[in-house]
C-alpha positions as CSV (number, residue, x, y, z in Angstrom):
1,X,40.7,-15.1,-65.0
2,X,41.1,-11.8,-63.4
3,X,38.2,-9.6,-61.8
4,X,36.2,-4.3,-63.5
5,X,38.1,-4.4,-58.5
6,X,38.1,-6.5,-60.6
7,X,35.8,-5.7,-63.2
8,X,35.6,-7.0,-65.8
9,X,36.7,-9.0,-68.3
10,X,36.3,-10.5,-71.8
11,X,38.4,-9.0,-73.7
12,X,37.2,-6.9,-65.6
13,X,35.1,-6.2,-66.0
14,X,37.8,-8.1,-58.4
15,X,33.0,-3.4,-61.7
16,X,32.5,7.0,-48.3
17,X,30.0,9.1,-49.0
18,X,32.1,11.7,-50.1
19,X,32.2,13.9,-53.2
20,X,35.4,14.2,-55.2
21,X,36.0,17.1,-57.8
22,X,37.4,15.8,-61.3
23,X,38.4,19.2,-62.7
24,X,41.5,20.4,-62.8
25,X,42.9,23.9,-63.9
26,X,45.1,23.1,-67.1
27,X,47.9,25.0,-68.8
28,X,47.5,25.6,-72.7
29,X,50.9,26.1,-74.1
30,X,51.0,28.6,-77.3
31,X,53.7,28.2,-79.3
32,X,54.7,30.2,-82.7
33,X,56.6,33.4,-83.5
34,X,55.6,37.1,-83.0
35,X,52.4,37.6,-80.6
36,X,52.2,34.1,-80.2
37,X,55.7,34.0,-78.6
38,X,54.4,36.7,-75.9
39,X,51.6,34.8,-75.4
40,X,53.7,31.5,-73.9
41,X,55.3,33.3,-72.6
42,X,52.8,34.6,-70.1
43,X,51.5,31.2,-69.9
44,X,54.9,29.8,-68.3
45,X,53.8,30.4,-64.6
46,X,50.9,27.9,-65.3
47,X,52.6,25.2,-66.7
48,X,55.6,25.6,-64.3
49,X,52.8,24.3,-61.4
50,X,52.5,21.0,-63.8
51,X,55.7,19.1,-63.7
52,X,55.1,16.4,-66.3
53,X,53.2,18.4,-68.3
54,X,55.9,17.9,-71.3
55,X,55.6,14.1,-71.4
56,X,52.5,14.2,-72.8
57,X,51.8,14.1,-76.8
58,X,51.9,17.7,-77.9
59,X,48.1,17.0,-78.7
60,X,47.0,16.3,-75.9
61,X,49.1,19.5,-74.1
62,X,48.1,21.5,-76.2
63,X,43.6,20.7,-75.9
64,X,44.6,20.9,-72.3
65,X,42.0,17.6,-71.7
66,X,42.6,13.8,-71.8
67,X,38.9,12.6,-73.2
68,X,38.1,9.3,-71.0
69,X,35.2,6.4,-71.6
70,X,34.1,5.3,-68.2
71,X,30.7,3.8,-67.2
72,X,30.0,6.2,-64.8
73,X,27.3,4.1,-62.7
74,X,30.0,1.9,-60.5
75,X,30.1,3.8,-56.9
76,X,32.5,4.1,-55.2
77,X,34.4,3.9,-58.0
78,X,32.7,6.4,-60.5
79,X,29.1,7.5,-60.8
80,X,27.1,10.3,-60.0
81,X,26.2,12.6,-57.3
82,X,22.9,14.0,-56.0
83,X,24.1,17.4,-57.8
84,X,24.8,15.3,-61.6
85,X,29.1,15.8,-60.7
86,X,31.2,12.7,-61.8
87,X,33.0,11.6,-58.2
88,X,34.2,8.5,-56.9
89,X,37.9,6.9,-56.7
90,X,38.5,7.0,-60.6
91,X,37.9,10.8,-60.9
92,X,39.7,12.0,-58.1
93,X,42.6,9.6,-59.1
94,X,42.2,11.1,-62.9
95,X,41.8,14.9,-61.2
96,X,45.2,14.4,-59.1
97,X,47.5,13.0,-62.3
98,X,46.0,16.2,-64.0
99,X,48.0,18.4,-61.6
100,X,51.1,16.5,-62.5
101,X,50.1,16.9,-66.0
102,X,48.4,20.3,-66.5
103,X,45.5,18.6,-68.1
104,X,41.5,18.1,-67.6
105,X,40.2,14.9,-67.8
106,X,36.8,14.9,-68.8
107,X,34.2,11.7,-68.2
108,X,32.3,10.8,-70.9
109,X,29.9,8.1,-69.8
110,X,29.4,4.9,-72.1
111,X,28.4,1.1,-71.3
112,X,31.2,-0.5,-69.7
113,X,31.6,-3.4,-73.0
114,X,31.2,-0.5,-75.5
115,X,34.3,1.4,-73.8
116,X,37.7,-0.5,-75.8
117,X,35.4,0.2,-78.9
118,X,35.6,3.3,-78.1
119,X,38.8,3.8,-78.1
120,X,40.2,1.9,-80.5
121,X,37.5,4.6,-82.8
122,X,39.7,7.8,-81.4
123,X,36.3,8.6,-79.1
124,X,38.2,8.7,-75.8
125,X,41.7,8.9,-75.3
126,X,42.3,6.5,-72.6
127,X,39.5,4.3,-71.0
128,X,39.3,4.4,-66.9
129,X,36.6,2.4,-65.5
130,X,37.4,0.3,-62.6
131,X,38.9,-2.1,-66.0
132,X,40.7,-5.1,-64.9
133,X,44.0,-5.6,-66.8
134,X,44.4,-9.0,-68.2
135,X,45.6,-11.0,-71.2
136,X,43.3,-11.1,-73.0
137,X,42.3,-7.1,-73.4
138,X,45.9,-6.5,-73.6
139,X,46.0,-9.4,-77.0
140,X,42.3,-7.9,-78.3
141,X,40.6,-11.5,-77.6
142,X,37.2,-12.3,-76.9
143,X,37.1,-14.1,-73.2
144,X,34.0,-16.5,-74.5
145,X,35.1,-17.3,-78.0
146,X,39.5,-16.6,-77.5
147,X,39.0,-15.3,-81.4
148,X,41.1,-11.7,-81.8
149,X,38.4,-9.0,-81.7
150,X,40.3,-6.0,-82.4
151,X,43.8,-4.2,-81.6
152,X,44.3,-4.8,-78.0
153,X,45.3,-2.4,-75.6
154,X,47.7,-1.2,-72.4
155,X,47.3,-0.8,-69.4
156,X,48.2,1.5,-66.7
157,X,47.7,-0.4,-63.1
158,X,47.1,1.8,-60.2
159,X,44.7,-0.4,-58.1
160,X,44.3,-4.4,-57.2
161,X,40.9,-5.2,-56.5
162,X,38.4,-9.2,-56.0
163,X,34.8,-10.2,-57.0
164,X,32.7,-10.4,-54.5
165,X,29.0,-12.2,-54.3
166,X,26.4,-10.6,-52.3
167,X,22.6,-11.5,-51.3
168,X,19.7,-9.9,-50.2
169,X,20.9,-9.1,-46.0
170,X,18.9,-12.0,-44.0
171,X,18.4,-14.2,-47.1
172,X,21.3,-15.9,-48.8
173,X,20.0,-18.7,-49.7
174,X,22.7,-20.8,-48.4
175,X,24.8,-19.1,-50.6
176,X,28.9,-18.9,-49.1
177,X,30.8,-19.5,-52.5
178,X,30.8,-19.3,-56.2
179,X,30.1,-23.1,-56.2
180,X,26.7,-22.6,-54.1
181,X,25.7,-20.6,-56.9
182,X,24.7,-24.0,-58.6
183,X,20.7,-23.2,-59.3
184,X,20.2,-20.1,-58.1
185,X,19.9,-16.7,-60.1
186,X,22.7,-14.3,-60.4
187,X,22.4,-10.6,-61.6
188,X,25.7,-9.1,-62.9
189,X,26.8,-6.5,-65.0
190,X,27.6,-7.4,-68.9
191,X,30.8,-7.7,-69.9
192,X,32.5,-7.9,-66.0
193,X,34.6,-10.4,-64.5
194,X,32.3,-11.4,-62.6
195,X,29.9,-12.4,-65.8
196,X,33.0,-14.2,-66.4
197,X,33.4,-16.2,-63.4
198,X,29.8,-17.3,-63.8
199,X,29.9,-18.7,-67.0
200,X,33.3,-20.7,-65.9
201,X,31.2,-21.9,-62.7
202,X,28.2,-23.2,-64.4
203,X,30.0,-25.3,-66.2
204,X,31.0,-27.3,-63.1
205,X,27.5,-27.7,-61.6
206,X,26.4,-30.8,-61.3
207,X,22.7,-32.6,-60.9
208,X,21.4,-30.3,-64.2
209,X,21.6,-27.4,-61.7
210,X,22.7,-24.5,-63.8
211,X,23.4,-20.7,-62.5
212,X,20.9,-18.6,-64.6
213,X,22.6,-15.7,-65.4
214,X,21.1,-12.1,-65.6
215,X,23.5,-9.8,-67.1
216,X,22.8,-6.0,-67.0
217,X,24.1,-2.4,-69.1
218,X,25.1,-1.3,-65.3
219,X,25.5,-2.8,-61.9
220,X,22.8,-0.4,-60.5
221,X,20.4,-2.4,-63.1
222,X,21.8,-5.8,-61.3
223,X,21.2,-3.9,-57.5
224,X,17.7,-3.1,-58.3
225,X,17.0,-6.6,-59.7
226,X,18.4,-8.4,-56.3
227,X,16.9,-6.2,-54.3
228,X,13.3,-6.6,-56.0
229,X,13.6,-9.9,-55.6
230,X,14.4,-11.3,-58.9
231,X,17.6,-12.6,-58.5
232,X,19.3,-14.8,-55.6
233,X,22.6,-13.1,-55.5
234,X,24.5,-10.4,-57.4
235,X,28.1,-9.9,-58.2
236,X,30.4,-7.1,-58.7
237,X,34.2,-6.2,-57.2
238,X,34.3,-6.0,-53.9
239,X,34.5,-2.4,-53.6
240,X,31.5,-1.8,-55.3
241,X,30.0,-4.8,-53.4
242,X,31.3,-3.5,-50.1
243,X,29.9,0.1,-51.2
244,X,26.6,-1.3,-51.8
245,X,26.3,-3.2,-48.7
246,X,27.1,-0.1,-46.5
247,X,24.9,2.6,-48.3
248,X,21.7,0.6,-50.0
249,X,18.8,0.9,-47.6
250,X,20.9,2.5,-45.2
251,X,23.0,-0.9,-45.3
252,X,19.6,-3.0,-44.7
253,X,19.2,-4.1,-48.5
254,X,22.5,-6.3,-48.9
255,X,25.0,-8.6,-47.0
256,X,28.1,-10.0,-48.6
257,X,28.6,-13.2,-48.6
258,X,32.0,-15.5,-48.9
259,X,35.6,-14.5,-49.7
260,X,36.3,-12.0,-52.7
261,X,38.7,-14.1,-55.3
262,X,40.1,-13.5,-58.6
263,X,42.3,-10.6,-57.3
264,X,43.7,-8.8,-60.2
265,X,45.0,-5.1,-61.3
266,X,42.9,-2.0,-62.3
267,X,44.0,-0.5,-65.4
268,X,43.4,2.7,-67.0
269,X,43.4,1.5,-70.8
270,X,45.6,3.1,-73.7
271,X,45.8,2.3,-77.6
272,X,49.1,0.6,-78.2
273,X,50.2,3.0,-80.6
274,X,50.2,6.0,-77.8
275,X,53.2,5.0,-75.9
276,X,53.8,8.3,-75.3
277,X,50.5,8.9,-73.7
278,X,50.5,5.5,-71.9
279,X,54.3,6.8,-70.1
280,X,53.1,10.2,-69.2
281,X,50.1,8.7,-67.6
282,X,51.9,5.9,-65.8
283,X,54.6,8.8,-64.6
284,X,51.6,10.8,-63.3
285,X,49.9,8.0,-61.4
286,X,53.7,7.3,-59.7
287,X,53.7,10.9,-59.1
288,X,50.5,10.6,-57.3
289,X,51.2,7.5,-55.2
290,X,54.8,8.8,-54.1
291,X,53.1,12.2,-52.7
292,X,50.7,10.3,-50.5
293,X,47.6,11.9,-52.2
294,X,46.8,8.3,-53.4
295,X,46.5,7.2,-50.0
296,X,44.1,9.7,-48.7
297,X,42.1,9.0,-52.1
298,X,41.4,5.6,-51.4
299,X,40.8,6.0,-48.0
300,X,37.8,8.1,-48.4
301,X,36.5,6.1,-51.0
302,X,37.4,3.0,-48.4
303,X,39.9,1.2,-51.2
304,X,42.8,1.7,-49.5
305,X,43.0,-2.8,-49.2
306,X,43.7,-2.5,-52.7
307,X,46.6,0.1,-53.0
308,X,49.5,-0.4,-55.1
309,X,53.3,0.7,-54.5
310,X,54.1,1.8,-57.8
311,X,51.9,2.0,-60.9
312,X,53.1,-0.9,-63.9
313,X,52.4,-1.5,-67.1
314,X,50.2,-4.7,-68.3
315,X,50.6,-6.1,-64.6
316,X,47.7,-8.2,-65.3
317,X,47.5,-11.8,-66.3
């Protein structure tokens, strides 16, 4: 089992204050005879700023945007600001493989279990969403049921991230562990490792002592439910955790509680037929890590535990 820093699994989801910009000028290269010639022509000082701009699929250059799914409601990693701009680590990671690749990438927001659907339906080009690579998204299994669900999918690592449990700060319950969980009420958000983890750990309790679990379209949905009371603990990667714990209430509202485990890759996800798209993406991201922008990206979004040395494909087991 793997955690969206994670998050999220099944088929992810180990799911500061600073504002990130995701666009990104792009280059449109014109191509044709005549007129058209001139006009590439006078496009070749843009694209000349965009050095891996002709990896991509000639699609894809040409629209000048990468369409991704994300479930934009997982700070630090992507969500909204005051203002309605998409920020967070994702965003500025997908705004600095743009300059590498003289393309937008545009956030569309979706719920995080809907987003491989998505995909594999031609609605997003890649999906990037604080997604943990494993097994079985790569194979297109269902984590509950290990039928096949659909094509599966690569990955593109860039990040390696844990779960993390948290409690209301001043109350947890005894809580230290996944295994003190045993009884108590646990909000999550659907389709994330750490509903995954759950469902494993129930099925050890002992003494009919069962962890009800509350699973939710969006972590902020499983924040709001700890907070008010209604749940003993919530889950979510430990960025995300650690994010919550430092900015909810001023950092009154939550304390984290035990280790993180379950540390596993961040992928952003490709259809297996677009190899083409899947390199130039994994070229751009190796781009970014070996000019030291990555670093400075996760350090203001406080991720910098989790950085990788070189971006892979299907790290994730």
């Amino acid at each position: 089992m793997t955690a969206r820093f994670t998050r999220r699994t099944t088929a992810p989801h180990t799911r500061l204050a600073a504002v990130g910009a995701i666009a990104v000028a792009g280059a449109l290269v014109l191509t044709g005879c005549g007129d058209q010639t001139k006009k590439a022509d006078s496009s070749s000082a843009s694209t000349s700023t965009a050095p891996l701009a002709s990896k991509l699929p000639a699609s894809i250059r040409s629209a000048g945007v990468v369409k991704v799914g994300s479930d934009i409601a997982y700070a630090p990693v992507e969500f909204k600001d005051d203002s309605g701009n998409v920020v967070g680590l994702d965003p500025d990671l997908a705004a600095a493989m743009g300059k590498q690749l003289g393309v937008k990438f545009e956030f569309e927001n979706g719920t995080f279990d809907a987003l491989l659907t998505g995909l594999r339906s031609d609605r997003y080009d890649i999906a990037m969403s604080a997604m943990t690579d494993n097994k079985n998204r790569q194979e297109g299994i269902d984590g509950d049921t290990g039928k096949k669900v659909g094509e599966g999918v690569d990955f593109v690592d860039y990040l390696t991230a844990g779960v993390s449990i948290y409690t209301r700060k001043g109350d947890t319950g005894n809580i230290a562990s996944w295994s003190d969980l045993c009884g108590k009420k646990l909000a999550v958000e659907r389709g994330t490792v750490s509903e995954d983890l759950a469902k494993s750990e129930t099925k050890k309790c002992t003494g009919g002592k069962k962890i009800t679990i509350e699973p939710f379209d969006d972590d902020q949905q499983a924040q709001t439910r700890l907070r008010s009371g209604g749940a003993d603990a919530a889950s979510s990667d430990f960025p995300v955790a650690a994010y919550a714990v430092k900015t909810s209430g001023g950092g009154k509202d939550f304390q984290l509680v035990g280790d993180q485990v379950e540390a596993a890759p961040y992928g952003i996800a490709v259809a297996k037929s677009n190899t083409q798209l899947r390199d130039a993406l994994q070229a751009a991201m190796d781009a970014v890590i070996k000019s030291g922008e990555y670093q400075k990206i996760l350090t203001k979004w406080g991720a910098e535990d989790g950085a990788v040395k070189s971006s892979v494909i299907n790290g994730g087991k």
